[in-house]
N, C-alpha and C positions, 0 to 999 in steps of 0.2 A: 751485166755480168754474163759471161757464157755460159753453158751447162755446161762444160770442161769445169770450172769452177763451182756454181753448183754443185757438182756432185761430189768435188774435193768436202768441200767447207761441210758437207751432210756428215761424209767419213771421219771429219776431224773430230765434230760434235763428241759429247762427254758421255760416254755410255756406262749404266750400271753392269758389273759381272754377273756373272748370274750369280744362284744362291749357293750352287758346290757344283765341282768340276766335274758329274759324271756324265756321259756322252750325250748327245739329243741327236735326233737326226739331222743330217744337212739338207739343202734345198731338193737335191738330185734325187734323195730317196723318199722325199715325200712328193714328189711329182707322179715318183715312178710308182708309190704305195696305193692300191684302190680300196685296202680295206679300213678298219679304225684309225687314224692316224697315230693320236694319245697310247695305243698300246702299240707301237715301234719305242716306247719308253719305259725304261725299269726304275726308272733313279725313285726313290720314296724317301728323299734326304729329308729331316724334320716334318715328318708324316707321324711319327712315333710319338711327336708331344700333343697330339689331341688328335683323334680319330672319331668326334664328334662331329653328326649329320643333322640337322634338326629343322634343314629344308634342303630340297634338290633346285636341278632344272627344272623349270615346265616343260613336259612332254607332250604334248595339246596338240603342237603345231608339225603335222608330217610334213613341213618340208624342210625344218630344220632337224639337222643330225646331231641325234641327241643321244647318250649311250653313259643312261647311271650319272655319274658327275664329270663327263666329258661335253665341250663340246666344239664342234667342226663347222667352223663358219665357210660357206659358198666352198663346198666338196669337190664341184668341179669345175667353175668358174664363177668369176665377181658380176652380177650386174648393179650393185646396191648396195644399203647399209641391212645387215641383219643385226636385230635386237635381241635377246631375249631375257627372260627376268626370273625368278625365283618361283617356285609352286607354289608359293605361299606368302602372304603379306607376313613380314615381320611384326613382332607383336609391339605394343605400343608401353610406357614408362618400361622400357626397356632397354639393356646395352648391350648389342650385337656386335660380333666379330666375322666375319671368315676370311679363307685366303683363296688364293687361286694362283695355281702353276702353270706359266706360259709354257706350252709345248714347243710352238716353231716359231721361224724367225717372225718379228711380227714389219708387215712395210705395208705402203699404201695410203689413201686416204687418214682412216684413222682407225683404231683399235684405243677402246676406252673402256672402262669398269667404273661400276659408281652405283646410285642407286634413283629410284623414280615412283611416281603414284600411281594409281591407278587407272589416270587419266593419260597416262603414256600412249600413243597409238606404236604398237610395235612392230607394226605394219607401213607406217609414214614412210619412212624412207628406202622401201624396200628397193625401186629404182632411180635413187639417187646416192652418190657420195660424198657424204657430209659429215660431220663428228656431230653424232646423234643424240651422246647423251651431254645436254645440259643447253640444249638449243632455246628452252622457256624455261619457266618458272617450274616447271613439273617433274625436272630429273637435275642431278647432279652429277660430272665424272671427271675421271682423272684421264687422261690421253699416253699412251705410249711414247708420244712427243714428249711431253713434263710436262703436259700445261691442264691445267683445272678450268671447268665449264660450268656456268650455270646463266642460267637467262641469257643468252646471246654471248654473256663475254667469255674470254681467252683470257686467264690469269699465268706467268708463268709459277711454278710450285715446285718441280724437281727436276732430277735428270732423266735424258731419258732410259726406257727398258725394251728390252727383248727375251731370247728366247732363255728359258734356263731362271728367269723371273721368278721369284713370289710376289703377289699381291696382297698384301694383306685392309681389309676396310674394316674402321670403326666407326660403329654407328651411336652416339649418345642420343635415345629416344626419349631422356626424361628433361634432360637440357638443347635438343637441337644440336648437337654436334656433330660434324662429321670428318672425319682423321683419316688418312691415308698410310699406308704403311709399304717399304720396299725391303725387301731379303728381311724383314723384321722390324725396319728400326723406321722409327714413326718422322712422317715428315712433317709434323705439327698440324696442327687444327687446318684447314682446308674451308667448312664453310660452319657457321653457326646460326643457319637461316633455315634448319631444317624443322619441317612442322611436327609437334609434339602434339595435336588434335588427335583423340584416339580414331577419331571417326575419317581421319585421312588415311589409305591404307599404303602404306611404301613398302616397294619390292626390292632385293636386288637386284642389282643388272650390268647386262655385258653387250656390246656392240661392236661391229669389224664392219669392214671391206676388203679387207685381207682375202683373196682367194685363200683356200686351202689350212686356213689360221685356226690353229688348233689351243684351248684350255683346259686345266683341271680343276673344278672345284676339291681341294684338298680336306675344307674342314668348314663348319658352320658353328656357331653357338652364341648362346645368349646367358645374360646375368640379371639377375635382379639387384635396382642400383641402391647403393645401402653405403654406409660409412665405412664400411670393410673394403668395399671394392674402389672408394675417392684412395683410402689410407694406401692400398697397395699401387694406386696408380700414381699417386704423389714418391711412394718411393723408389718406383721403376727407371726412375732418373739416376740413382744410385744405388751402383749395382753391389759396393761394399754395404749397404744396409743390408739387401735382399739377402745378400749371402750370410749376413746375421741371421737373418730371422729360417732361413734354414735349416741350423741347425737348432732351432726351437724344432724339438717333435712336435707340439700341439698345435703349430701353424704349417708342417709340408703337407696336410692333405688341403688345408685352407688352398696356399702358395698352388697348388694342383689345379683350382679353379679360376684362377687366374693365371693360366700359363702366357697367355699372350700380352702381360707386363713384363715378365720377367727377360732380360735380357739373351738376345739369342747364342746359341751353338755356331760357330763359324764351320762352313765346309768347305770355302773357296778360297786357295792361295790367292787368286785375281783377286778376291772382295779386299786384299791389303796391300793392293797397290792400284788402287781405282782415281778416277780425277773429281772426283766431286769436290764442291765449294763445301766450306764446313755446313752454310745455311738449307743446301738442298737434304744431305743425311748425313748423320755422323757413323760414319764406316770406317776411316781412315785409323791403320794402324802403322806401329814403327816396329811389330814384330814381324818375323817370317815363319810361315808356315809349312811343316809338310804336305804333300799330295792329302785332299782327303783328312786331314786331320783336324778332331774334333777339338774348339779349345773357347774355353767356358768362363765368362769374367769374374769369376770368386777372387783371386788374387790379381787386382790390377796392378800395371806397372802406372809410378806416378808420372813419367812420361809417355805413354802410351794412346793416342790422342782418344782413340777407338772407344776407350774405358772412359777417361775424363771428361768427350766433347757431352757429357750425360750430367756432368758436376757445373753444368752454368749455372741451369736454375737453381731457385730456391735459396741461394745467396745472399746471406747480409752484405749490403754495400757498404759497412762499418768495419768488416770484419769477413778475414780471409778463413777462419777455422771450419773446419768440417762440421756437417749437423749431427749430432744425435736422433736419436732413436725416436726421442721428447719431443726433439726439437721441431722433426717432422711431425707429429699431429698435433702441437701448436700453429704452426703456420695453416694444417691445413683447416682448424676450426677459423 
């Protein structure tokens, strides 16, 4: 095949929108930019629903640019993979979340997010081009291509993403799970081979060869796992429950601590006319939107794929009727 084609067949690929329509910068002004990159960006779209920090970057290493919860892979040129990971091991029988907001376009070798031990050298590949995380046993990650890493293999798992991105990673540290998330909506369990040893210490972590490839860590936080937080992740599939139990007052400061079940805020006219398989994420709507505007799934339409593609599971195969309230923490004992 020629690169005349190659590079058709790249362009044609299935790309995520970003997460809402407000500007990023283009190629030309971050070439020309020498100062922070991440602040040529104002957009703070869904920043508002958790503004919890409860680990940064590591700042350790002066030769990665590092600035608060930004960071600036290879500033003024690529020779290599840079890693970097979290200040802090994540704590153990525990269920972590955070996100991360892609600043610029992301191309190149590979750009991956995911997470690794503390036997990670984060240094290995600093003069090599390789997809970093998930090369052994000792890191797990998602690629900006779609495809999921761990021990040597290439799984593929979703579409791919760029700039304009959320990332979102869930980490179950009392069962081993590890979940991925895009503009919010989960792309289903990813790996469940993750160690629950309290005495293994996992970090998160981020990887490029992207010259100039800019992130923001947006949000961090952790839960302790308990029958409240299975009960609301069992009904975050259904977003006509969640909107029940809202208007309960004595569960919306609960529903607060689990804001990253709840289904998200839409920002992006593009996120409803996107080409995803229904299997990589359920985004897909048959509504139209304004510029910018916010729209929130309490009243689904029952054609609406966006709301429903959330109504597979949980599913009697006897029976087509909706669950109850009951019916969900039946199923889930």
């Amino acid at each position: 095949m020629s690169s005349g084609h190659l590079i058709k067949s790249h362009l044609q690929e299935p790309r995520s929108p970003p997460f809402c329509d407000c500007p990023f910068p283009k190629c030309t002004a971050i070439t020309a930019f020498k100062g922070n990159i991440p602040d040529l960006v104002t957009c703070r779209c869904g920043e508002e629903d958790c503004n919890t920090m409860e680990w940064q970057w590591d700042h350790s290493d002066p030769e990665k640019m590092i600035h608060g919860p930004d960071i600036t892979f290879h500033p003024i040129y690529s020779q290599g993979t840079t890693i970097v990971r979290g200040d802090k091991p994540l704590k153990p029988q525990m269920v972590h979340f955070w996100e991360i907001r892609i600043i610029t376009i992301l191309s190149g070798t590979d750009v991956m997010f995911g997470i690794g031990t503390d036997k990670v050298n984060v240094d290995e590949f600093k003069h090599h081009f390789v997809s970093a995380l998930g090369t052994n046993r000792e890191s797990w990650g998602f690629s900006y291509n779609g495809m999921k890493q761990h021990n040597g293999s290439q799984i593929q798992y979703g579409s791919k993403f760029s700039q304009g991105c959320i990332i979102g990673v869930y980490l179950d540290l009392t069962r081993g799970h590890l979940e991925f998330f895009l503009n919010r909506r989960s792309l289903g369990i990813a790996y469940t081979n993750i160690p629950i040893d309290p005495n293994i210490q996992i970090y998160p972590m981020v990887c490029s060869t992207s010259a100039k490839s800019a992130i923001r860590l947006i949000n961090s936080t952790s839960q302790s796992d308990c029958l409240q937080l299975r009960a609301f992740k069992a009904l975050s599939k259904q977003p006509t429950m969640l909107a029940e139990l809202k208007e309960m007052p004595g569960l919306r400061s609960i529903l607060k601590s689990y804001w990253f079940f709840v289904p998200p805020t839409r920002y992006s006219i593009r996120s409803t006319h996107n080409e995803f398989d229904l299997g990589d994420e359920a985004v897909l709507s048959s509504s139209r939107l304004s510029r910018k505007q916010k729209f929130k799934d309490e009243e689904p339409d029952i054609n609406d794929l966006y709301t429903n593609a959330h109504k597979i599971a949980l599913h009697s195969k006897d029976s087509d009727d909706e669950f109850s309230v009951d019916d969900f923490f039946y199923y889930l004992f």
